[in-house]
PyMOL commands that place a pseudoatom at each C-alpha (Angstrom):
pseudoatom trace, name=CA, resn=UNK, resi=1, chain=A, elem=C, hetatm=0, pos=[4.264, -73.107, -200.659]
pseudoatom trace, name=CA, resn=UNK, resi=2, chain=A, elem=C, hetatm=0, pos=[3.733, -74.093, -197.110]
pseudoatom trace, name=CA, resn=UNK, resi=3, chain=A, elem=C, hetatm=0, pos=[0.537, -72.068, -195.654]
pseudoatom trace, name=CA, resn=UNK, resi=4, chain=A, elem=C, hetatm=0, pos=[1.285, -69.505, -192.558]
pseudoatom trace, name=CA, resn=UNK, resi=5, chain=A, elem=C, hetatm=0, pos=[1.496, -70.476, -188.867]
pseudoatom trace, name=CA, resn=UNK, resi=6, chain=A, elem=C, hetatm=0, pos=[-1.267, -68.714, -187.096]
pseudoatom trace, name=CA, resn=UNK, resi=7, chain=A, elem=C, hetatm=0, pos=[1.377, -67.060, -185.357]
pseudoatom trace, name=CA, resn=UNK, resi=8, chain=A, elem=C, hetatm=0, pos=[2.125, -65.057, -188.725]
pseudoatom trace, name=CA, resn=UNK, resi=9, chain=A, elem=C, hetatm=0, pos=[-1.153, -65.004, -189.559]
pseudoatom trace, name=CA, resn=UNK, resi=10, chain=A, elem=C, hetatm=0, pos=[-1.969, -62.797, -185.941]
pseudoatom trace, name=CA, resn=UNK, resi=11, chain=A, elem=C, hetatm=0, pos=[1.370, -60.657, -186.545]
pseudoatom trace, name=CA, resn=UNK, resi=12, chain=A, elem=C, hetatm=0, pos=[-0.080, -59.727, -190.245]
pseudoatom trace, name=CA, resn=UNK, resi=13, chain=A, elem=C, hetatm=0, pos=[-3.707, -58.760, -188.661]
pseudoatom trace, name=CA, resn=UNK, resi=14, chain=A, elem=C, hetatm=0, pos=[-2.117, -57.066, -185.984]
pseudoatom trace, name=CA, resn=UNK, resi=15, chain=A, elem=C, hetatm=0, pos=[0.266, -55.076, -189.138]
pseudoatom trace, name=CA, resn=UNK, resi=16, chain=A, elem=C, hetatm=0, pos=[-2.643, -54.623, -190.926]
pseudoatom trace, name=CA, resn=UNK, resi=17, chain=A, elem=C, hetatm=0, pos=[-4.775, -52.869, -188.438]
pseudoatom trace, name=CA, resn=UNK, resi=18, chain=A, elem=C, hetatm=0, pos=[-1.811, -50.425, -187.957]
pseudoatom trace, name=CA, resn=UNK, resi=19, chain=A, elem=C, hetatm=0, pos=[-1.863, -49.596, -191.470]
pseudoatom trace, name=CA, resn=UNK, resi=20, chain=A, elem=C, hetatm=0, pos=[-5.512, -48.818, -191.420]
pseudoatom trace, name=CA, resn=UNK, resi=21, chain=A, elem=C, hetatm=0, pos=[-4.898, -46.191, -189.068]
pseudoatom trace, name=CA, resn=UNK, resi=22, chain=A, elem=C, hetatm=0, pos=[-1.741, -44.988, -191.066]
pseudoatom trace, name=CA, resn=UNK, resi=23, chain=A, elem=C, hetatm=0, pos=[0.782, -46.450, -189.307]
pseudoatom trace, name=CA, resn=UNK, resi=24, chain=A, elem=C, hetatm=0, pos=[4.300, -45.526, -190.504]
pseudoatom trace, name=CA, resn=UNK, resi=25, chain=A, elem=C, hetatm=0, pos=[7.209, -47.979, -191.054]
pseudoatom trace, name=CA, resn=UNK, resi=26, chain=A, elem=C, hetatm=0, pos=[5.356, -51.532, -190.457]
pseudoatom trace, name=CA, resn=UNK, resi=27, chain=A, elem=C, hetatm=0, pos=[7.557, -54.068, -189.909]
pseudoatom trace, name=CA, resn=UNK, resi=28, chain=A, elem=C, hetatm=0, pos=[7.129, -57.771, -188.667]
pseudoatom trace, name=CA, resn=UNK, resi=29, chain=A, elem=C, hetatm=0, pos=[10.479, -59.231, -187.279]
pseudoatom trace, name=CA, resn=UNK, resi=30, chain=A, elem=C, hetatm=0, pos=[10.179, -62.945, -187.189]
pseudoatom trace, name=CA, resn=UNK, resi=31, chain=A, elem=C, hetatm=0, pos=[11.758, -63.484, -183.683]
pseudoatom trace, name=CA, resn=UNK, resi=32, chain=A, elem=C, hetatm=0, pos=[11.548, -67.351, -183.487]
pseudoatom trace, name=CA, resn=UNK, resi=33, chain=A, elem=C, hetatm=0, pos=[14.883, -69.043, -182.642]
pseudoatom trace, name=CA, resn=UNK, resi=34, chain=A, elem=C, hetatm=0, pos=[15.960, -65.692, -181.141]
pseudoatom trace, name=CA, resn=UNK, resi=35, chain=A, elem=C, hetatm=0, pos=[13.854, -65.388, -178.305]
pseudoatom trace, name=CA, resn=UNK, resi=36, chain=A, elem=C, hetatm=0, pos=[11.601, -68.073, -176.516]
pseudoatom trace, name=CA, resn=UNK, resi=37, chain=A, elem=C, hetatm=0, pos=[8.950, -65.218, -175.270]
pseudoatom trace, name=CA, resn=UNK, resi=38, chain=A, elem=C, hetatm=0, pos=[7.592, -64.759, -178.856]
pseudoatom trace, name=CA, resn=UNK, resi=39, chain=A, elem=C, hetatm=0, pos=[7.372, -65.578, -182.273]
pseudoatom trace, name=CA, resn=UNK, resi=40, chain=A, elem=C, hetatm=0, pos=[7.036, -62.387, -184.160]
pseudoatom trace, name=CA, resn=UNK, resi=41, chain=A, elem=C, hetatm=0, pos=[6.881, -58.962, -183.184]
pseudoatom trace, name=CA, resn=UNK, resi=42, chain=A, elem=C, hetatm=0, pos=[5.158, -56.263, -185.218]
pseudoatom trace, name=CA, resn=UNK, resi=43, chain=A, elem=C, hetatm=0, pos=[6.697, -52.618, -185.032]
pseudoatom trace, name=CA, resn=UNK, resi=44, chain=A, elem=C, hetatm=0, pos=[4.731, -49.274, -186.227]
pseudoatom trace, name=CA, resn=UNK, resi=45, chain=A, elem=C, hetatm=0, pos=[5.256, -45.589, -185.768]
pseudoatom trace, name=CA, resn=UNK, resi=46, chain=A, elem=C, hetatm=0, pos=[2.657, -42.712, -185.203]
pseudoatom trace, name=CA, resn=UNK, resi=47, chain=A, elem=C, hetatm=0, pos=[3.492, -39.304, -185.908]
pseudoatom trace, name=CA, resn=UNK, resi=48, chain=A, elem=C, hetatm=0, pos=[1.468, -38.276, -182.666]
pseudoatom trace, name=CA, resn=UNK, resi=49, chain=A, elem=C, hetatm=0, pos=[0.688, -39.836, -179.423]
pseudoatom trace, name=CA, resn=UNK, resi=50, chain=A, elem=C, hetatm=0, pos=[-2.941, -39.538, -180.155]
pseudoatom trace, name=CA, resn=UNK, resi=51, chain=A, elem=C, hetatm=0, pos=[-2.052, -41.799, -183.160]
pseudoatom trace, name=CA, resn=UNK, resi=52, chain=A, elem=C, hetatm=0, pos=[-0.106, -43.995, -181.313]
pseudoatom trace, name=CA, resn=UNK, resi=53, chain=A, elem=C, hetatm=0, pos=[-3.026, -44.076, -179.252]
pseudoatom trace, name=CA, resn=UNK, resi=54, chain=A, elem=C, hetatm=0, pos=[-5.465, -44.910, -182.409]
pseudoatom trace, name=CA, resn=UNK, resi=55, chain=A, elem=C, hetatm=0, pos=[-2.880, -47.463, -183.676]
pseudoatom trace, name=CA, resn=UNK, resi=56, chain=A, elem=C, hetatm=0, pos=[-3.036, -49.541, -180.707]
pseudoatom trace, name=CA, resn=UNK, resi=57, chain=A, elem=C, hetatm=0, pos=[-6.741, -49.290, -180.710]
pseudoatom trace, name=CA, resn=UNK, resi=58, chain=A, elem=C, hetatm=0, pos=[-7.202, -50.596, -183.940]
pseudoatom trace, name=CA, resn=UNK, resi=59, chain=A, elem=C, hetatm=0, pos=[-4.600, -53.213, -183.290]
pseudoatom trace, name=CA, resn=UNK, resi=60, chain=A, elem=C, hetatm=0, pos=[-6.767, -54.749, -180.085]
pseudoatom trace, name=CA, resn=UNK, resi=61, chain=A, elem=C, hetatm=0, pos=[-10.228, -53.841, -181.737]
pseudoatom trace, name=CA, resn=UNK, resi=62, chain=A, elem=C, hetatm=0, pos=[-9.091, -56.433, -184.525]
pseudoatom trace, name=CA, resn=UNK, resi=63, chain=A, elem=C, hetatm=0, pos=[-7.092, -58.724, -182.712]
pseudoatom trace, name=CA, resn=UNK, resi=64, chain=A, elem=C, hetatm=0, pos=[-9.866, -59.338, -180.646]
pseudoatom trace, name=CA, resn=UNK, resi=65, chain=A, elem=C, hetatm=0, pos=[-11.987, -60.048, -183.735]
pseudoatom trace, name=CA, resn=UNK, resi=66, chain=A, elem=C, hetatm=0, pos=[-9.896, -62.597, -185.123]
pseudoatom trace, name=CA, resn=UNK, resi=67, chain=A, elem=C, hetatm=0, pos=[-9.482, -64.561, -181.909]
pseudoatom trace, name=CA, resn=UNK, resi=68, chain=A, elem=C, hetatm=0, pos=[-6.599, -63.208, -180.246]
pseudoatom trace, name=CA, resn=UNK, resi=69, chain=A, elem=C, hetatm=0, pos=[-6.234, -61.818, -176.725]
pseudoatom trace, name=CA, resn=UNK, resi=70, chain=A, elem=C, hetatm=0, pos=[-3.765, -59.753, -175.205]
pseudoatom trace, name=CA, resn=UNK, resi=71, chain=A, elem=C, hetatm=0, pos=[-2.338, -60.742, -172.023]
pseudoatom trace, name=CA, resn=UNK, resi=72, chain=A, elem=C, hetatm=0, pos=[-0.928, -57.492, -171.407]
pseudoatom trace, name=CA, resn=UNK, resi=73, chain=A, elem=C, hetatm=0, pos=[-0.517, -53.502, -172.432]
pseudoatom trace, name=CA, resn=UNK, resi=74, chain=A, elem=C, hetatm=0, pos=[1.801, -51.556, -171.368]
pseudoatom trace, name=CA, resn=UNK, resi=75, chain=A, elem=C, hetatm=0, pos=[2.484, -47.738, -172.133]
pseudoatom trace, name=CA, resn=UNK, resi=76, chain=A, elem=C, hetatm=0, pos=[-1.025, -47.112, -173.421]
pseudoatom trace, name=CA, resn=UNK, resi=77, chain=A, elem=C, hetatm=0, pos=[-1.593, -43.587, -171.115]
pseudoatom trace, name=CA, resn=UNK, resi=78, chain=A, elem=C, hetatm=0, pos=[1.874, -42.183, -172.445]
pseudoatom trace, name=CA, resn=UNK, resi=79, chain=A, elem=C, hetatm=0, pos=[1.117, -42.715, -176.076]
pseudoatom trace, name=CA, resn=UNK, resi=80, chain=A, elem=C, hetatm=0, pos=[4.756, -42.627, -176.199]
pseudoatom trace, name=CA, resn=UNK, resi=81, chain=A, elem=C, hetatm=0, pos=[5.562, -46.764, -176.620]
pseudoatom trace, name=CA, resn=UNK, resi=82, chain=A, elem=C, hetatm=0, pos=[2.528, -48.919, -176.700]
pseudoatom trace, name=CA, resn=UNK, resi=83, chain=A, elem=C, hetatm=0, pos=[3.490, -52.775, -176.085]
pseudoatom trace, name=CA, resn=UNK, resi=84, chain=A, elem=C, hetatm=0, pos=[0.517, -55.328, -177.002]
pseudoatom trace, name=CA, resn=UNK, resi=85, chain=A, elem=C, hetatm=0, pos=[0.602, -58.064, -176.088]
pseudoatom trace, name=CA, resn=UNK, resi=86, chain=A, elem=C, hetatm=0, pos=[-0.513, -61.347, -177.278]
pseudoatom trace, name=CA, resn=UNK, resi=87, chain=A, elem=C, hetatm=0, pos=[2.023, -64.347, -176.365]
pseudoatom trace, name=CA, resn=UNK, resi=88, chain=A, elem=C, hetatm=0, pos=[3.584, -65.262, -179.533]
pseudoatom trace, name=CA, resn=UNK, resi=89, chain=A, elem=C, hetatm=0, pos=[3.014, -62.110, -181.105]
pseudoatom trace, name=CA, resn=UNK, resi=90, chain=A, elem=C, hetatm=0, pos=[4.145, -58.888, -179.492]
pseudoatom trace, name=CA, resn=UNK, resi=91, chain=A, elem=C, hetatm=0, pos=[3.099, -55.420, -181.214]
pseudoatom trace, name=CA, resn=UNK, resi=92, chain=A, elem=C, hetatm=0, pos=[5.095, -52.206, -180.383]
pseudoatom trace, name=CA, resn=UNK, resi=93, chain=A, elem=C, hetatm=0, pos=[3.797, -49.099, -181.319]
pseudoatom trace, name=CA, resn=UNK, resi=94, chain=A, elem=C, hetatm=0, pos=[5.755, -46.174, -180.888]
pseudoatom trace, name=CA, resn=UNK, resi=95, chain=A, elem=C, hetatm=0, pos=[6.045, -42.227, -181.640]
pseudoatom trace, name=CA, resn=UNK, resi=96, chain=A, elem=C, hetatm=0, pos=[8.776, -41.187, -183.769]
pseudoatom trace, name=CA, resn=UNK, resi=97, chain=A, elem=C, hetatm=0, pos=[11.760, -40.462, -181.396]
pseudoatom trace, name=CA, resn=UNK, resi=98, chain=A, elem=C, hetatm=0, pos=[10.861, -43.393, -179.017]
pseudoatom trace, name=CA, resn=UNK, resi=99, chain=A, elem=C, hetatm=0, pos=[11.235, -45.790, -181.804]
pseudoatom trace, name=CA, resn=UNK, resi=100, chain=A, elem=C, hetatm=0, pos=[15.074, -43.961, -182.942]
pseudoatom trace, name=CA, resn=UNK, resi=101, chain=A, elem=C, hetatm=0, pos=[15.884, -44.026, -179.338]
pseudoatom trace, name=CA, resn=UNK, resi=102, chain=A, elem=C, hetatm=0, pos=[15.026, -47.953, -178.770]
pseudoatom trace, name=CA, resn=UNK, resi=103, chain=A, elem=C, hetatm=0, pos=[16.030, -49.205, -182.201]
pseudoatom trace, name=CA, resn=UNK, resi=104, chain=A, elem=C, hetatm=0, pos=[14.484, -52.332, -181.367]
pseudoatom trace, name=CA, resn=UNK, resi=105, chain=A, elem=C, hetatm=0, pos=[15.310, -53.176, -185.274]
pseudoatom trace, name=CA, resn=UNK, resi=106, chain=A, elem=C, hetatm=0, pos=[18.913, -52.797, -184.225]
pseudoatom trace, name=CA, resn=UNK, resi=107, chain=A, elem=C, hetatm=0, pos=[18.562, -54.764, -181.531]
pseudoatom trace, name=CA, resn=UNK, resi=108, chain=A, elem=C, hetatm=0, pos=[16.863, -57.463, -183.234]
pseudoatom trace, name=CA, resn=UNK, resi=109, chain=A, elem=C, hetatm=0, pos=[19.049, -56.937, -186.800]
pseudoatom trace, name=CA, resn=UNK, resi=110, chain=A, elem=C, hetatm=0, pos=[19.390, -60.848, -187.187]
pseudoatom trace, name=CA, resn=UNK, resi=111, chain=A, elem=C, hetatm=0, pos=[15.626, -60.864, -187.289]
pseudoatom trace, name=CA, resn=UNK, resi=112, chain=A, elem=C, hetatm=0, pos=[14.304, -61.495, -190.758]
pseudoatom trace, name=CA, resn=UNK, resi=113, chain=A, elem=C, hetatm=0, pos=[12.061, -58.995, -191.761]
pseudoatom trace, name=CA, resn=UNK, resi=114, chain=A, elem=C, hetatm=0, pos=[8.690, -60.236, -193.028]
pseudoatom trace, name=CA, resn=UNK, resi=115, chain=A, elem=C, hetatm=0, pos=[7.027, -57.699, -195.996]
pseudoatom trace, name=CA, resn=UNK, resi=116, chain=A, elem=C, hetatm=0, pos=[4.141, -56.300, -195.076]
pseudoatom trace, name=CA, resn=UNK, resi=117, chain=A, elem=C, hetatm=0, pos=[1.980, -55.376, -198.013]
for i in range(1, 117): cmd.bond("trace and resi %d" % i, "trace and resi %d" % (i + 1))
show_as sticks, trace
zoom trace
C-alpha cells in the first residue's frame, strides 16, 4: 500500500483533533479532481457554539503543531460555521442546523468519503 500524501495526512490531524473535543459526524471528503482550491476537506459538528468554538481550537492548536498554517478563518465569533483554513486542506466546523442547512456532503456527494477512525 502506497503511504498518504501529506495532504491526507493534515486532513486526518485536523479530524482527529475534532474528535478529541467530541466532534460529531467526522468526515474527510477527498475533493481532489473536483475542485482545484483543495485537496480534502474535513467536516465536524458541535452540539453548541461553544463547542464549535472548542473544535476549531483544537483543530488550529494541533495543526499548528504538526506544521500546518492556516491562511484563513472565517466564522470563528458566530460559532455557528467555522471554516479553517489551510490550502489543500479546508476544515468546516459547524453547529447542528448550519451543517443540515448547507449539506456541503450533498453538495460534494461525488466526493469519496475517507473513514475516519
Amino acid at each position: 500500500m502506497a503511504s498518504e500524501s501529506s495532504n491526507l495526512k493534515a486532513a486526518r490531524v485536523a479530524a482527529e483533533a475534532a474528535l478529541a473535543k467530541k466532534a460529531e459526524d467526522v468526515v474527510i471528503l477527498d475533493v481532489r479532481g473536483l475542485t482545484s482550491y483543495a485537496d480534502y476537506f474535513v467536516l465536524a459538528t458541535g452540539t453548541s457554539d461553544r463547542q464549535v468554538m472548542a473544535i476549531a481550537d483544537s483543530i488550529q492548536e494541533e495543526m499548528r503543531k504538526a506544521g500546518h498554517r492556516e491562511l484563513g478563518i472565517e466564522g470563528y465569533e458566530l460559532g455557528e460555521w467555522v471554516l479553517l483554513d489551510y490550502g489543500d486542506v479546508v476544515a468546516h466546523v459547524f453547529d447542528e442546523d448550519i451543517r443540515r442547512l448547507y449539506d456541503i456532503e450533498g453538495l460534494w456527494a461525488e466526493a469519496p468519503r475517507i473513514p475516519v477512525e
